[in-house]
TIRO-2110 file (N, C-alpha, C; in Angstrom, 1 decimal):
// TIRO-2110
109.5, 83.8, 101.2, N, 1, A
109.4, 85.0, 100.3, CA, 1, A
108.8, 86.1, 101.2, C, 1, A
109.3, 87.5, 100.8, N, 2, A
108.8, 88.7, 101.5, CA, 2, A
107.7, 88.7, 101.0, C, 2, A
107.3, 90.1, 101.1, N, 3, A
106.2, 91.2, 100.9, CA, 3, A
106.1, 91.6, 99.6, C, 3, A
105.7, 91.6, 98.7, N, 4, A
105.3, 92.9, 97.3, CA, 4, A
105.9, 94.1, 97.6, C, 4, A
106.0, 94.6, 96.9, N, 5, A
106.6, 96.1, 96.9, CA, 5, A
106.1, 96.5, 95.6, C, 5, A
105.9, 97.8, 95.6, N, 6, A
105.3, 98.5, 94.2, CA, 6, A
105.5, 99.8, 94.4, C, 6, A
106.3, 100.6, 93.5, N, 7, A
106.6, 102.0, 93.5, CA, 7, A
106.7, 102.8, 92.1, C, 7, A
106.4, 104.2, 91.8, N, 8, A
106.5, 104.4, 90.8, CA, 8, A
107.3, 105.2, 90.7, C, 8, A
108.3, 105.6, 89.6, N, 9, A
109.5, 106.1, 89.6, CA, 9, A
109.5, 106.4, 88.0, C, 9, A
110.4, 107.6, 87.9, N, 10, A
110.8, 108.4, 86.5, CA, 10, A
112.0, 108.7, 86.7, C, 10, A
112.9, 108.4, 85.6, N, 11, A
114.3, 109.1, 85.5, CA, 11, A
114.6, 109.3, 84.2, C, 11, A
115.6, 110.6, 84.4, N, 12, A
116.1, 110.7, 82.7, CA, 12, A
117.3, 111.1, 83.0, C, 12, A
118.6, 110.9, 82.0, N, 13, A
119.8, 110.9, 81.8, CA, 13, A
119.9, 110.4, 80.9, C, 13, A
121.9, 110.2, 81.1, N, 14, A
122.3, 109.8, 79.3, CA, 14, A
122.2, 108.3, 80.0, C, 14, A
121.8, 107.7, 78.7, N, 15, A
121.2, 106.4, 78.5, CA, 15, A
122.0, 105.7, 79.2, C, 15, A
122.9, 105.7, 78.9, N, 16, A
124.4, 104.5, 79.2, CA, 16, A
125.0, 104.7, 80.5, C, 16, A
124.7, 106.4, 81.2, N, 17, A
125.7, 106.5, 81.8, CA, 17, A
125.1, 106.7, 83.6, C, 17, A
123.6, 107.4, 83.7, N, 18, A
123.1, 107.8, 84.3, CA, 18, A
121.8, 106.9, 84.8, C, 18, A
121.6, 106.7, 86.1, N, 19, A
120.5, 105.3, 86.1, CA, 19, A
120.2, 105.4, 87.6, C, 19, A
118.9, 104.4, 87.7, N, 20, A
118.3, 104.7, 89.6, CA, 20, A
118.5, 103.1, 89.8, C, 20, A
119.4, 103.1, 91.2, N, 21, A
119.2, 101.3, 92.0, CA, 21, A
117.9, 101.6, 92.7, C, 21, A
117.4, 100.9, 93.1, N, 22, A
116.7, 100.1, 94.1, CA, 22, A
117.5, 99.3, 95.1, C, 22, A
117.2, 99.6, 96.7, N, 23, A
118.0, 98.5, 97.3, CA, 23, A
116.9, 98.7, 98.5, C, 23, A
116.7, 97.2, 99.1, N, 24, A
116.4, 97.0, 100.7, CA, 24, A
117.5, 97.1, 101.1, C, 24, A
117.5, 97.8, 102.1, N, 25, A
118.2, 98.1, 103.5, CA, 25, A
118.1, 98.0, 104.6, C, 25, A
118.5, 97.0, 105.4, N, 26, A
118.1, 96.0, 106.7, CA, 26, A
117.9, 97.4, 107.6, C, 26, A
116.7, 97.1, 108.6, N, 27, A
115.9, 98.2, 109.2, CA, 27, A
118.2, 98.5, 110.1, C, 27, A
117.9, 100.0, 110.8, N, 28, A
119.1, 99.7, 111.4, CA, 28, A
120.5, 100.3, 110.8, C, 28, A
120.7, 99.9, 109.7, N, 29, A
122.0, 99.8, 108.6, CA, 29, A
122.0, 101.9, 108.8, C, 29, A
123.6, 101.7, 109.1, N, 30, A
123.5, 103.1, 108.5, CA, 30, A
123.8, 103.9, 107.1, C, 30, A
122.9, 105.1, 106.5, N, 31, A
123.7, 104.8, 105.0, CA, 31, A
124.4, 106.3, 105.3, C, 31, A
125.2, 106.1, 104.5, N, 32, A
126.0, 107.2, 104.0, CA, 32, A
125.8, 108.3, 102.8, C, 32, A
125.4, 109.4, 102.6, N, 33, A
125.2, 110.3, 101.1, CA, 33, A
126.3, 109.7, 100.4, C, 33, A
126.3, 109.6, 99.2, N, 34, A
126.9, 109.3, 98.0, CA, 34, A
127.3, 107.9, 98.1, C, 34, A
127.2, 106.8, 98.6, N, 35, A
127.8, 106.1, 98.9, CA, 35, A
126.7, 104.6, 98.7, C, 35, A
126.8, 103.3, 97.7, N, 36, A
126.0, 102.5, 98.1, CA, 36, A
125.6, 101.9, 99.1, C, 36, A
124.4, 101.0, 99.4, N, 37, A
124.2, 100.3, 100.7, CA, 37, A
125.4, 99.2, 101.0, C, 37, A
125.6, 98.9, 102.0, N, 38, A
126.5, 98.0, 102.2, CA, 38, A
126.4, 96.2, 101.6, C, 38, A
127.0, 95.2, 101.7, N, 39, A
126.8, 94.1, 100.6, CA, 39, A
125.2, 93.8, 101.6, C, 39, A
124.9, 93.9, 102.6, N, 40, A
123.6, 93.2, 103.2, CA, 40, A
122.6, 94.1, 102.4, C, 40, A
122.5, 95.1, 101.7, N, 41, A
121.6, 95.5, 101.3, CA, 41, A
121.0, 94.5, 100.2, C, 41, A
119.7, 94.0, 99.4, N, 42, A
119.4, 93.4, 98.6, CA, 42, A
118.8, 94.2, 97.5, C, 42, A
119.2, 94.3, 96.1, N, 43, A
119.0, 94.9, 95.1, CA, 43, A
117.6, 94.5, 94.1, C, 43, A
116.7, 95.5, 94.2, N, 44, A
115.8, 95.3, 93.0, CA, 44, A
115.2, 95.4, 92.0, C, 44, A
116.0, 96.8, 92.1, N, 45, A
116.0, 96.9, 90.5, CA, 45, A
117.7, 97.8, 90.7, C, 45, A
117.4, 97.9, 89.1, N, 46, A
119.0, 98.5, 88.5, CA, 46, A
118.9, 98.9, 87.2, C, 46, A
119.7, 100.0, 87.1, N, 47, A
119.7, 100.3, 85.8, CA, 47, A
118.3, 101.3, 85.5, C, 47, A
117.2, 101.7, 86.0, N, 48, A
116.0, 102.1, 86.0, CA, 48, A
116.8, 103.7, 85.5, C, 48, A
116.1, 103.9, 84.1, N, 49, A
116.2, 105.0, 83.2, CA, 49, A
115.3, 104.9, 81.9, C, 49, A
115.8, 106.8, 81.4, N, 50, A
115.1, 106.5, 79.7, CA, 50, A
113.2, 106.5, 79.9, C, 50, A
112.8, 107.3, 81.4, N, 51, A
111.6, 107.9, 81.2, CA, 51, A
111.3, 108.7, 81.6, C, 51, A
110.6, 110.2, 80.8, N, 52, A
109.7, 111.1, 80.9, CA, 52, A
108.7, 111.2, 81.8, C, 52, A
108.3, 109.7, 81.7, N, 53, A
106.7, 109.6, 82.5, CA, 53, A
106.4, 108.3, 83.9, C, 53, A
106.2, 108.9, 84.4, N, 54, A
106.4, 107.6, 85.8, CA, 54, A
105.5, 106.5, 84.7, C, 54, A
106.3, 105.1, 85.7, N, 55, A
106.2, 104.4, 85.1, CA, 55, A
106.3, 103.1, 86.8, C, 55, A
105.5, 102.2, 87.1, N, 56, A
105.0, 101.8, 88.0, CA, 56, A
106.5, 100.2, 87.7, C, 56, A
106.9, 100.0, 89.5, N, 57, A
108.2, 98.9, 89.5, CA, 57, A
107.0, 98.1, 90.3, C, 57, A
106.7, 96.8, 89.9, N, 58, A
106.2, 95.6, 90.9, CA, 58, A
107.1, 94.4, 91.2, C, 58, A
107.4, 93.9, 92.1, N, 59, A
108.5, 93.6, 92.9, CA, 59, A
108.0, 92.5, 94.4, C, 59, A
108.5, 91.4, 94.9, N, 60, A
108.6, 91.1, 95.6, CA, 60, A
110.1, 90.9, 96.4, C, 60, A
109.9, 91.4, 97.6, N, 61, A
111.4, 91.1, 98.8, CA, 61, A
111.5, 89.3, 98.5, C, 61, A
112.6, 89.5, 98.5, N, 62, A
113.6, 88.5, 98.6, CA, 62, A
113.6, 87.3, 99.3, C, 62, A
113.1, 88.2, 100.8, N, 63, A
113.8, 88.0, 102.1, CA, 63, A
112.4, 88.2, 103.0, C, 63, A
112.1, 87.9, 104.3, N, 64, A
111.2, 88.6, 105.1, CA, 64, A
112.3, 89.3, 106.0, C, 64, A
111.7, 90.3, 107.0, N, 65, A
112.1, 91.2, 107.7, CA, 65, A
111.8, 92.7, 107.3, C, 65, A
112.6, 93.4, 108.5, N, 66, A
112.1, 94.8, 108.9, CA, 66, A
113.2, 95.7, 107.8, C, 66, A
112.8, 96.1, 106.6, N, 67, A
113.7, 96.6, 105.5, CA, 67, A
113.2, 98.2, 105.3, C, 67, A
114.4, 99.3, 104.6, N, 68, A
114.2, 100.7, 104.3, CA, 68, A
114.2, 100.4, 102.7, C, 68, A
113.0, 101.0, 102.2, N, 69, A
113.5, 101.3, 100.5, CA, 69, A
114.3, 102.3, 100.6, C, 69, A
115.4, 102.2, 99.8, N, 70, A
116.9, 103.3, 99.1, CA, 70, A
116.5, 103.4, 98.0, C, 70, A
116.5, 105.0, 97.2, N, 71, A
116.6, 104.9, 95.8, CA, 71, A
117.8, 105.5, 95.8, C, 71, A
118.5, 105.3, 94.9, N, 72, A
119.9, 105.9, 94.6, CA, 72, A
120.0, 105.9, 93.0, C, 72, A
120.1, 107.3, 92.7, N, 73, A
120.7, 107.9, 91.7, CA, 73, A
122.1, 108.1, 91.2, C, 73, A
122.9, 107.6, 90.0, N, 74, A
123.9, 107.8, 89.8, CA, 74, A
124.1, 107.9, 88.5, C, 74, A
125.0, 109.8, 88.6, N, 75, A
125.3, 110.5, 87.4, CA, 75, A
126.6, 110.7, 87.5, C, 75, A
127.0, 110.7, 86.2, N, 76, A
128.4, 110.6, 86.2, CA, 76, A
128.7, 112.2, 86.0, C, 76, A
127.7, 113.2, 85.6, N, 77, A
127.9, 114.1, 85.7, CA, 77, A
128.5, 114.7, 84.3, C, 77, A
128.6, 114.4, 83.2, N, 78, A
129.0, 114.9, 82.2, CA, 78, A
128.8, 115.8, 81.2, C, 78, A
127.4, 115.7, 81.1, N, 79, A
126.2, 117.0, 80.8, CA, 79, A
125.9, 117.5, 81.8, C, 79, A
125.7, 118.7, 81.2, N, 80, A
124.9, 119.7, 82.2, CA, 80, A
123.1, 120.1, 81.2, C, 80, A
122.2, 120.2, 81.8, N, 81, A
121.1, 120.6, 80.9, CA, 81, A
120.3, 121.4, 82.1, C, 81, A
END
Protein backbone atom coordinates (compact mmCIF):
# COMPACT_ATOMS: atom_id res chain seq x y z
CA UNK A 1 0.00 0.00 0.00
CA UNK A 2 1.04 3.69 -0.71
CA UNK A 3 1.01 6.79 1.19
CA UNK A 4 -2.21 8.74 2.65
CA UNK A 5 -3.22 11.52 0.74
CA UNK A 6 -5.58 14.18 2.16
CA UNK A 7 -6.97 17.23 0.26
CA UNK A 8 -9.60 19.59 0.52
CA UNK A 9 -11.81 20.38 -2.21
CA UNK A 10 -15.26 22.30 -3.10
CA UNK A 11 -17.35 21.99 -6.20
CA UNK A 12 -20.68 23.16 -7.35
CA UNK A 13 -22.65 22.33 -10.50
CA UNK A 14 -25.66 20.55 -11.79
CA UNK A 15 -25.89 17.69 -9.58
CA UNK A 16 -26.07 14.89 -12.27
CA UNK A 17 -24.06 16.49 -14.83
CA UNK A 18 -20.99 18.42 -13.54
CA UNK A 19 -18.41 16.68 -11.05
CA UNK A 20 -14.36 16.68 -9.98
CA UNK A 21 -12.10 13.12 -10.64
CA UNK A 22 -9.21 12.62 -8.71
CA UNK A 23 -6.48 10.68 -10.38
CA UNK A 24 -2.65 9.65 -9.64
CA UNK A 25 -0.59 10.18 -12.36
CA UNK A 26 2.69 8.20 -12.75
CA UNK A 27 5.55 10.82 -12.12
CA UNK A 28 6.58 11.44 -16.10
CA UNK A 29 3.01 10.72 -17.94
CA UNK A 30 2.21 13.50 -20.08
CA UNK A 31 -1.30 15.11 -19.66
CA UNK A 32 -3.10 16.81 -22.07
CA UNK A 33 -5.83 20.02 -21.23
CA UNK A 34 -9.22 18.70 -21.60
CA UNK A 35 -8.37 15.32 -21.85
CA UNK A 36 -8.41 12.32 -19.02
CA UNK A 37 -5.25 10.72 -17.60
CA UNK A 38 -4.27 7.84 -19.63
CA UNK A 39 -5.65 3.99 -18.31
CA UNK A 40 -2.14 4.05 -15.95
CA UNK A 41 -3.46 6.75 -14.15
CA UNK A 42 -5.24 5.39 -10.79
CA UNK A 43 -8.60 6.96 -9.73
CA UNK A 44 -9.61 8.24 -6.23
CA UNK A 45 -12.24 9.71 -6.10
CA UNK A 46 -15.16 10.52 -8.67
CA UNK A 47 -18.00 12.07 -8.90
CA UNK A 48 -16.89 14.82 -6.05
CA UNK A 49 -19.80 17.63 -6.12
CA UNK A 50 -22.87 19.42 -4.43
CA UNK A 51 -20.53 21.63 -2.05
CA UNK A 52 -20.48 25.28 -1.10
CA UNK A 53 -18.01 24.60 1.58
CA UNK A 54 -14.63 22.78 1.41
CA UNK A 55 -14.95 19.70 2.59
CA UNK A 56 -11.70 17.48 3.47
CA UNK A 57 -10.95 13.86 0.85
CA UNK A 58 -8.78 11.12 3.09
CA UNK A 59 -7.40 8.58 0.86
CA UNK A 60 -4.73 6.19 0.67
CA UNK A 61 -2.48 5.34 -2.89
CA UNK A 62 -3.18 2.29 -4.18
CA UNK A 63 0.16 1.67 -5.27
CA UNK A 64 3.77 2.91 -4.01
CA UNK A 65 5.70 5.11 -6.32
CA UNK A 66 6.64 8.59 -7.60
CA UNK A 67 2.74 9.97 -8.50
CA UNK A 68 1.14 13.73 -9.65
CA UNK A 69 -2.25 14.60 -8.01
CA UNK A 70 -4.79 15.59 -11.19
CA UNK A 71 -7.93 17.23 -10.36
CA UNK A 72 -10.17 17.32 -13.26
CA UNK A 73 -13.32 19.04 -13.60
CA UNK A 74 -16.01 18.14 -15.94
CA UNK A 75 -18.95 20.42 -17.14
CA UNK A 76 -21.02 19.62 -19.71
CA UNK A 77 -21.63 23.16 -19.99
CA UNK A 78 -25.37 23.63 -20.11
CA UNK A 79 -25.99 26.41 -17.70
CA UNK A 80 -24.48 29.35 -17.60
CA UNK A 81 -24.62 31.33 -13.93
Amino acid sequence: MGDNISFYWKGVGESTFDYLNVYLVPQGENLTAGQSPSDNARILHSGLNGSNDWQQALTSSPVSGDYNLCFMWCNDGSLAG
